[in-house]
NULUMKOL-643970 format. One record per residue (C-alpha): residue number from 1; residue in one letter; x, y, z. Coordinates in steps of 0.1 Angstrom, whole numbers, plus 2048, in hexadecimal, padded with zeros to 3 digits. Layout:
num NUM&residu A&c1 X&c2 Y&c3 Z .
...
//
This chain:
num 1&residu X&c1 364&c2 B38&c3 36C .
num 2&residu X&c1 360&c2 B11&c3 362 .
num 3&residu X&c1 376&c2 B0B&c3 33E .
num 4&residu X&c1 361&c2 B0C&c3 31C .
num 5&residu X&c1 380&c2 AF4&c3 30C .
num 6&residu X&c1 390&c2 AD5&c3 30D .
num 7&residu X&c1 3B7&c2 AE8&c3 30C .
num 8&residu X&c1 3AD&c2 AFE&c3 328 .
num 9&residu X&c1 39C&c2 AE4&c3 33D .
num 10&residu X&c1 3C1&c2 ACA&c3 33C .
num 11&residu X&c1 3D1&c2 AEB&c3 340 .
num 12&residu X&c1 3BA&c2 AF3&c3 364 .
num 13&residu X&c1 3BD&c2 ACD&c3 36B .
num 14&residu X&c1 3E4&c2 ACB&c3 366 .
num 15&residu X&c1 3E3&c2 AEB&c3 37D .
num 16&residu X&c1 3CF&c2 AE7&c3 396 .
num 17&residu X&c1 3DF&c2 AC2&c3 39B .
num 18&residu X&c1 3FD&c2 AD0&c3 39A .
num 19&residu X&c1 3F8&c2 AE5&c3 3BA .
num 20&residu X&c1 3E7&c2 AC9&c3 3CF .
num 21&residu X&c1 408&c2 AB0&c3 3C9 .
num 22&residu X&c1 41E&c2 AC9&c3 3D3 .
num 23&residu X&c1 409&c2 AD2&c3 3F2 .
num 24&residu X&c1 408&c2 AAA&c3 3F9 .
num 25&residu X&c1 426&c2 AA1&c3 3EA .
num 26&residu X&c1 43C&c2 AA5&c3 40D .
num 27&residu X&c1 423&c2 A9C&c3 424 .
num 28&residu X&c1 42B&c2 A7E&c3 438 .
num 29&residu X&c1 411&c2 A60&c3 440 .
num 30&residu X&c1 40F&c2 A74&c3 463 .
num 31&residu X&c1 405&c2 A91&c3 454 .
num 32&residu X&c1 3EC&c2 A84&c3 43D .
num 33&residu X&c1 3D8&c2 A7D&c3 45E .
num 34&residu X&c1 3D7&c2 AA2&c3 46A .
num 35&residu X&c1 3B3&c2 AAA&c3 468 .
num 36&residu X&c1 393&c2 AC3&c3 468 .
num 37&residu X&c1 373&c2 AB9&c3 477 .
num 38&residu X&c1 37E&c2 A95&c3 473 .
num 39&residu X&c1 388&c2 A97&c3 44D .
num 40&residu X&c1 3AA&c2 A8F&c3 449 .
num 41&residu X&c1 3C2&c2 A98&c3 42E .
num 42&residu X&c1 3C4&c2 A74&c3 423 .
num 43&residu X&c1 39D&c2 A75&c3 425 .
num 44&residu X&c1 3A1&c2 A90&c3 40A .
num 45&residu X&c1 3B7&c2 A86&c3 3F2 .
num 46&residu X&c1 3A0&c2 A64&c3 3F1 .
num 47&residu X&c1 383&c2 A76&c3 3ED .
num 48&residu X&c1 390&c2 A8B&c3 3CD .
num 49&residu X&c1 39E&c2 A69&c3 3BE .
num 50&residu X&c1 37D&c2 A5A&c3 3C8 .
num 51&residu X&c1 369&c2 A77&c3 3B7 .
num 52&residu X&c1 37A&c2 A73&c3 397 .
num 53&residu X&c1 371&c2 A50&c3 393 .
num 54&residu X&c1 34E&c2 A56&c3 399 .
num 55&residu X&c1 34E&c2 A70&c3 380 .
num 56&residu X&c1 35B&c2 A57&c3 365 .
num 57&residu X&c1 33D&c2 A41&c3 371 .
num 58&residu X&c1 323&c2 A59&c3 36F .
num 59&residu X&c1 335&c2 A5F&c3 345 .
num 60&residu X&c1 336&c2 A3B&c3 340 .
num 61&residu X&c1 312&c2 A33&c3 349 .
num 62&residu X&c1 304&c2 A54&c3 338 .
num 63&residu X&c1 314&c2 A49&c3 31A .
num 64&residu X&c1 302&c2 A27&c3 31E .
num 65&residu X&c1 2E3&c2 A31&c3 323 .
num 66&residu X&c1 2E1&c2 A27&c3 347 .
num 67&residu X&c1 2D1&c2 A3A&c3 361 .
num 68&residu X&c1 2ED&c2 A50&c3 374 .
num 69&residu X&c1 2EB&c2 A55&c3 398 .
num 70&residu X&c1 2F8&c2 A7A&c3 3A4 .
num 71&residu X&c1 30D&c2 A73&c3 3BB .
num 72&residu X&c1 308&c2 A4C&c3 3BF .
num 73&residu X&c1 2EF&c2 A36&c3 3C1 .
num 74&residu X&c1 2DE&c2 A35&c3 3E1 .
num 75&residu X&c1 2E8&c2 A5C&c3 3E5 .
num 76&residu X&c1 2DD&c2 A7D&c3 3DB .
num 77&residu X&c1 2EC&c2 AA0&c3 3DB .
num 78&residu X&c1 2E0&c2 AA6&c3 3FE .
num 79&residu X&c1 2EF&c2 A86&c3 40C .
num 80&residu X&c1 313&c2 A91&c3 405 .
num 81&residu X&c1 31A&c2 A92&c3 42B .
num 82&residu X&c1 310&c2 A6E&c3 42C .
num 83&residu X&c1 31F&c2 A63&c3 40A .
num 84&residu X&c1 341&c2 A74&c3 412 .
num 85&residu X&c1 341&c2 A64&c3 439 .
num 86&residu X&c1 33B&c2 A42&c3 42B .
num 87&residu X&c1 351&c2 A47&c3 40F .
num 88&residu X&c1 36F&c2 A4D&c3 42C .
num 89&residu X&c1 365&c2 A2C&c3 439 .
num 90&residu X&c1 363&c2 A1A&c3 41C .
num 91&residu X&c1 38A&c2 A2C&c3 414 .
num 92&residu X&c1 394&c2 A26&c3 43F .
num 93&residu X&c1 3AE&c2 A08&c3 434 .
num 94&residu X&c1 3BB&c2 A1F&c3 418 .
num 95&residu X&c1 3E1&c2 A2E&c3 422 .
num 96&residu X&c1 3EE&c2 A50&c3 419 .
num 97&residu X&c1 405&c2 A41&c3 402 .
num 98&residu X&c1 3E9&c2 A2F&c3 3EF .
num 99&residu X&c1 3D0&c2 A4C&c3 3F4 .
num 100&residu X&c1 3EA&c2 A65&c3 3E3 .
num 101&residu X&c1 3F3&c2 A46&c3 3C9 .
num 102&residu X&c1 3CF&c2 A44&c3 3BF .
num 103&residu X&c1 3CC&c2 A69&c3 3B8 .
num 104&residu X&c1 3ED&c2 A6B&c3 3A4 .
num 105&residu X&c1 3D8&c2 A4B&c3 390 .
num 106&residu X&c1 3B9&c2 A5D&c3 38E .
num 107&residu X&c1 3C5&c2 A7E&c3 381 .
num 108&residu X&c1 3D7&c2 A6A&c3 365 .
num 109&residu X&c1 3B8&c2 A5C&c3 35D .
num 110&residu X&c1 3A5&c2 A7D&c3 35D .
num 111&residu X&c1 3C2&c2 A8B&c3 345 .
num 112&residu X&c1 3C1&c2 A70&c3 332 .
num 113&residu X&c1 39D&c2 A70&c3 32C .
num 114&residu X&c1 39C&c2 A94&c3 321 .
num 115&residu X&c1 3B8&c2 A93&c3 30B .
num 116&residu X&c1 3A1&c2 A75&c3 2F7 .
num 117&residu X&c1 384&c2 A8A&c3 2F8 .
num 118&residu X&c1 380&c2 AA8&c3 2DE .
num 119&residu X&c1 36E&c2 ACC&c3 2E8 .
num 120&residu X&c1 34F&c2 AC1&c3 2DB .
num 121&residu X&c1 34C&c2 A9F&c3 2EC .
num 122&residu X&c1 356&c2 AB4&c3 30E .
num 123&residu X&c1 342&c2 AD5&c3 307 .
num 124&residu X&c1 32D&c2 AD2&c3 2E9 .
num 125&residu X&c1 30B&c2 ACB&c3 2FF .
num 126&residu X&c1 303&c2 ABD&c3 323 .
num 127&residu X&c1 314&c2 A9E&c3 32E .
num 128&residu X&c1 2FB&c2 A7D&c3 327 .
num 129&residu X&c1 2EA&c2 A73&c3 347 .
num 130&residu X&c1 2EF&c2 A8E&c3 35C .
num 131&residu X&c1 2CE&c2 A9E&c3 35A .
num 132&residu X&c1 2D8&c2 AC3&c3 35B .
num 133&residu X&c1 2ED&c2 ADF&c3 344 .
num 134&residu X&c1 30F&c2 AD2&c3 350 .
num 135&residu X&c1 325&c2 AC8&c3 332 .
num 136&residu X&c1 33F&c2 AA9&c3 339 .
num 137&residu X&c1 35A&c2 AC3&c3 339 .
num 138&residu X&c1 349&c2 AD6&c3 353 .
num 139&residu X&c1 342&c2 AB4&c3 367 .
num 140&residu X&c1 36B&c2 AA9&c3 360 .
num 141&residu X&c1 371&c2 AD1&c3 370 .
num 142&residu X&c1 360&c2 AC7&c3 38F .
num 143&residu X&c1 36B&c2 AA6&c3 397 .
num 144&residu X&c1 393&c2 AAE&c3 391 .
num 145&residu X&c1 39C&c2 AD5&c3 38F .
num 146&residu X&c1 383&c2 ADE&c3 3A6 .
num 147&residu X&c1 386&c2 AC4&c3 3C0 .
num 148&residu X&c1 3AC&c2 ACB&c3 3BA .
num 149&residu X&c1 3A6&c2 AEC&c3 3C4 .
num 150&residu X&c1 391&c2 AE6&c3 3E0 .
num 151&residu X&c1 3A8&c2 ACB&c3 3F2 .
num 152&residu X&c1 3C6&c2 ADF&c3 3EF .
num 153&residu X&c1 3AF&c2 AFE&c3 3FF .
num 154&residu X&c1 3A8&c2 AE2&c3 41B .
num 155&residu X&c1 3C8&c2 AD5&c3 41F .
num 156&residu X&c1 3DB&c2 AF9&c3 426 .
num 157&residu X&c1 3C0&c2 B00&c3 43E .
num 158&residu X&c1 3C5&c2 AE0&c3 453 .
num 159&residu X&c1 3EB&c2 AE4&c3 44F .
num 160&residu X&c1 3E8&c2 B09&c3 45A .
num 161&residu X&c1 3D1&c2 AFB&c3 47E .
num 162&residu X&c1 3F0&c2 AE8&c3 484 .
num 163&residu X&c1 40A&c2 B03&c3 483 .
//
């Protein structure tokens, strides 16, 4: 069930983060290349940091009055094959050490943010921009709990295919 507050969401967050580090914590730039259907672990952890600061794009230009593009401009919600495959590309030079760097930076931005945010600004009504119900909370709650949650699912099943 998604959180209807700003203490329970850092609480999820601080959590759910919590569980991925200490899954990728002692993983070696070897085994951040063990894979699934050609996603990698590193791939992963890139795409959660990646994720997070496209959901602080999608806030900032709500908040401005711009037009927001769900997922990115160029993409829809049916081209997340595509978008995520390029988006490995586009992160292909990125190293494990920088991959799991950039999500230790992004999570402290997420934290950050909702800690400067009160319950109204995060739940009070639907975020600006995003054309739908979804409060900025519940937008934050995907992007870093839930995509927490979902990597670390991903990561124990590609570390299980290897034992």
């Amino acid at each position: 069930m998604a959180c209807t507050n700003k203490s329970d969401l850092i609480a999820l967050a601080e959590k759910e983060y919590a569980k991925l580090h200490a899954l990728i914590a002692p993983l070696s730039p070897a085994q951040s290349k063990l894979h699934l259907d050609d996603v990698s672990i590193k791939d992963v952890i890139g795409h959660r940091a990646h994720w997070i600061a496209l959901f602080f794009g999608w806030y900032r230009d709500g908040l401005a009055g711009k037009q927001v593009f769900f997922p990115a401009e160029g993409y829809k919600w049916n081209d997340l094959k595509r978008y995520n495959a390029d988006l490995r590309k586009r992160q292909a030079q990125l190293d494990w050490a920088a991959a799991s760097a950039l999500l230790q930076e992004r999570h402290d931005q997420l934290i950050q943010f909702l800690s400067d945010l009160s319950d109204a600004e995060l739940y009070g009504g639907p975020m600006k921009g995003a054309n739908n119900a979804w409060t900025t909370g519940r937008w934050a709650e995907a992007a870093g709990p839930s995509h927490y949650r979902s990597a670390a699912k991903f990561i124990r099943s590609v570390l299980r295919s290897q034992s």
